[in-house]
C-alpha positions as CSV (number, residue, x, y, z in Angstrom):
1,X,159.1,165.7,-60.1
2,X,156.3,166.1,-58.0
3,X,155.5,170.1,-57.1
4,X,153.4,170.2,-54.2
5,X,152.7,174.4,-54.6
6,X,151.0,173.4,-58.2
7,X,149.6,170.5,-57.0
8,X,147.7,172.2,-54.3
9,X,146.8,175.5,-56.9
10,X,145.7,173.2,-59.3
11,X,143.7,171.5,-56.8
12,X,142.3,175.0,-55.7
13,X,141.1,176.1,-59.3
14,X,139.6,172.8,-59.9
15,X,137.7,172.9,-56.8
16,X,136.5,176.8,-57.4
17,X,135.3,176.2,-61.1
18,X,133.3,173.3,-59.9
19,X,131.7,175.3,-57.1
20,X,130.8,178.3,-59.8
21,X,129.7,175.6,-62.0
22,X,127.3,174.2,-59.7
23,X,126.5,177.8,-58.2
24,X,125.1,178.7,-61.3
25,X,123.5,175.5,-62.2
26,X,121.8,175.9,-59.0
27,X,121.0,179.1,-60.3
28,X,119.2,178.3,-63.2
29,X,117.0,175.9,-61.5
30,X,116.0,178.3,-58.7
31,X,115.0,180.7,-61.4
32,X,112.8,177.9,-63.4
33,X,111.1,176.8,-60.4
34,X,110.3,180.7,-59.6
35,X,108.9,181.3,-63.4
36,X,107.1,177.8,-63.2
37,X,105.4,178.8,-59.6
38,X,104.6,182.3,-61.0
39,X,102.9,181.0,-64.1
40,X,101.1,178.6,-62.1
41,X,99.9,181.2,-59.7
42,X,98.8,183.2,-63.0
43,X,96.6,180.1,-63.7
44,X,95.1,180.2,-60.7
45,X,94.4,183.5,-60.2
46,X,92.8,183.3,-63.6
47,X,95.3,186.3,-64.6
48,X,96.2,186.2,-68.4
49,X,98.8,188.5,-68.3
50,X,101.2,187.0,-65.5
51,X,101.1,183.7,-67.2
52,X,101.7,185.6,-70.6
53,X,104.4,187.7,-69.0
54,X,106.5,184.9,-68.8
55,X,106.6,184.0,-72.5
56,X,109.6,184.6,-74.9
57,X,108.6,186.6,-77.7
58,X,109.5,183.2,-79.5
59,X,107.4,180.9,-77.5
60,X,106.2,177.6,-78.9
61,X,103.2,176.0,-77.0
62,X,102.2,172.7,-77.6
63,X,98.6,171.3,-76.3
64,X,97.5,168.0,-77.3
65,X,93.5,168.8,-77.3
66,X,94.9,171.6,-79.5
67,X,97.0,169.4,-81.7
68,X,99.3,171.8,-83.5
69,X,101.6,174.1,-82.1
70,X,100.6,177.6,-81.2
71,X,103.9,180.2,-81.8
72,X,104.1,184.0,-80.4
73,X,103.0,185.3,-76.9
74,X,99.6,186.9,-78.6
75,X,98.5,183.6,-79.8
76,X,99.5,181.4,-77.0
77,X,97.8,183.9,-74.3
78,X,94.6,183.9,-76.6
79,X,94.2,180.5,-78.3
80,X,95.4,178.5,-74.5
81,X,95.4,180.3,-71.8
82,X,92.3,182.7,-72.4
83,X,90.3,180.2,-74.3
84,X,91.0,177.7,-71.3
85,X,90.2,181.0,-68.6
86,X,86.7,181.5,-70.6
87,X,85.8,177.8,-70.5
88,X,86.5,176.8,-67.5
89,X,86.1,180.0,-64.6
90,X,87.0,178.2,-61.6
91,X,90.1,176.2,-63.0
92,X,92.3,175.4,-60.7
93,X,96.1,174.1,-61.7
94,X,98.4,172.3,-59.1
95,X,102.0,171.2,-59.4
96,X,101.9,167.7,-58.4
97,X,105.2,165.7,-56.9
98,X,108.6,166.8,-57.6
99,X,109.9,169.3,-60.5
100,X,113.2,167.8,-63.1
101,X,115.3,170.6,-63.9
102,X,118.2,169.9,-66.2
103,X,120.0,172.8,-68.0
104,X,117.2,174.9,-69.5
105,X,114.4,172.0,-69.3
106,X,112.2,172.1,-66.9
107,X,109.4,168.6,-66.4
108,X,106.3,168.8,-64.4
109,X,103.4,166.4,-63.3
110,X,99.6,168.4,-62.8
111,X,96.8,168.1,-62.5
112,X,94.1,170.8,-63.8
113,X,90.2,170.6,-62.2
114,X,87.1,173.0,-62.9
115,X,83.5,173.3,-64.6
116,X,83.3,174.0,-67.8
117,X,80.8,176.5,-67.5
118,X,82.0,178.8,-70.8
119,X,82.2,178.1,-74.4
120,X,85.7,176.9,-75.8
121,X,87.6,179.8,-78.8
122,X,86.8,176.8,-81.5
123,X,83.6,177.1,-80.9
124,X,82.5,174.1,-78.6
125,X,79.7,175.2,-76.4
126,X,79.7,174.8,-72.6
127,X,78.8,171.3,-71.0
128,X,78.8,172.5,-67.5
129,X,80.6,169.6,-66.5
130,X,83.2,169.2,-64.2
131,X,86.5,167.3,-64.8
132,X,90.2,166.6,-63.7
133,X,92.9,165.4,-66.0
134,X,96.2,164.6,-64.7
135,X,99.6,165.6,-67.3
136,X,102.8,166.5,-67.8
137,X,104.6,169.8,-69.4
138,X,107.9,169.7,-70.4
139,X,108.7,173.2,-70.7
140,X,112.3,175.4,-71.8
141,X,113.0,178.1,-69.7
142,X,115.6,180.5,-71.1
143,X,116.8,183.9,-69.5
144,X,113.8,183.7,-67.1
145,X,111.3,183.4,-70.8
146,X,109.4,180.2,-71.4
147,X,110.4,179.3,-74.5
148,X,108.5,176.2,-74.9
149,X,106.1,174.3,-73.5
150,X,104.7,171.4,-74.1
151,X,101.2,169.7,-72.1
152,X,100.6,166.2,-72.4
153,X,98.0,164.4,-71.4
154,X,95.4,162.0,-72.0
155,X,92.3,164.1,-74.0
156,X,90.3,161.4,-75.0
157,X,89.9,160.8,-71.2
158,X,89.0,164.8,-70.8
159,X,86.7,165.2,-73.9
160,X,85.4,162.2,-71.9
161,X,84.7,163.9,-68.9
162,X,83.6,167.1,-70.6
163,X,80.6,164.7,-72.2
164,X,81.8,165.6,-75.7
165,X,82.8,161.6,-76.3
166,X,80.3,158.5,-75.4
């Protein structure tokens, strides 16, 4: 027998879980595209510490000119983001079309410009030459921490640029 009174709280509790479910899935993305803008800005503003304030103490950063990964906010602020601050001054970073956010997952095009006016942390002196190199990060942002991140892009095409390749 059909009861109309379940029927329509059924109805009702379905309808509210969906809408929390979606509230917070909302949620999460709002909060990824806020970390990902304010690391960017960190870039930009050539400010080692913003960008590193949004690592998890467990972070995992992957670079392809760098080749392995680079684990724990002090290394990943010093061996990428500073090394890449001291080589190249006037870098500039820019979020390019839209952003994928799925769960904690977070997949951005970008392109990154400047003059490598400084010497690299391995060692690779300064070819005061400017470049662009378009990429793609696929990072994991949990509780408002990146987690991971991973840049991907084509380096043969940069150490190209930089005149490190013929």
């Amino acid at each position: 027998m059909f009861n109309r009174k379940r029927a329509k709280t059924s109805f009702l509790v379905v309808a509210v879980s969906f809408y929390l479910l979606l509230a917070s899935v909302m949620a999460q993305a709002a909060t990824s595209l806020e970390v990902l803008d304010s690391y960017i800005a960190g870039w930009n503003s050539h400010d080692a510490a913003t960008c590193a304030s949004h690592f998890d103490k467990e972070i995992v950063f992957y670079d392809a000119t760098v080749g392995k990964p680079v684990s724990g906010p002090a290394n990943v602020r010093k061996e990428i983001v500073e090394s890449f601050m001291t080589a190249v001054p006037d870098l500039k970073l820019e979020r390019e079309n839209e952003v994928l956010v799925q769960d904690d997952s977070v997949i951005w095009k970008w392109s990154f410009s400047g003059t490598n006016t400084g010497d690299w942390s391995d060692g690779t002196k300064a070819t005061n030459k400017r470049f662009k190199i378009n990429g793609l990060t696929w990072m994991k942002i949990k509780d408002g921490k990146i987690v991971y991140s991973g840049d991907f892009y084509d380096a043969y095409g940069f150490y190209q640029q930089l005149g490190l390749l013929e």
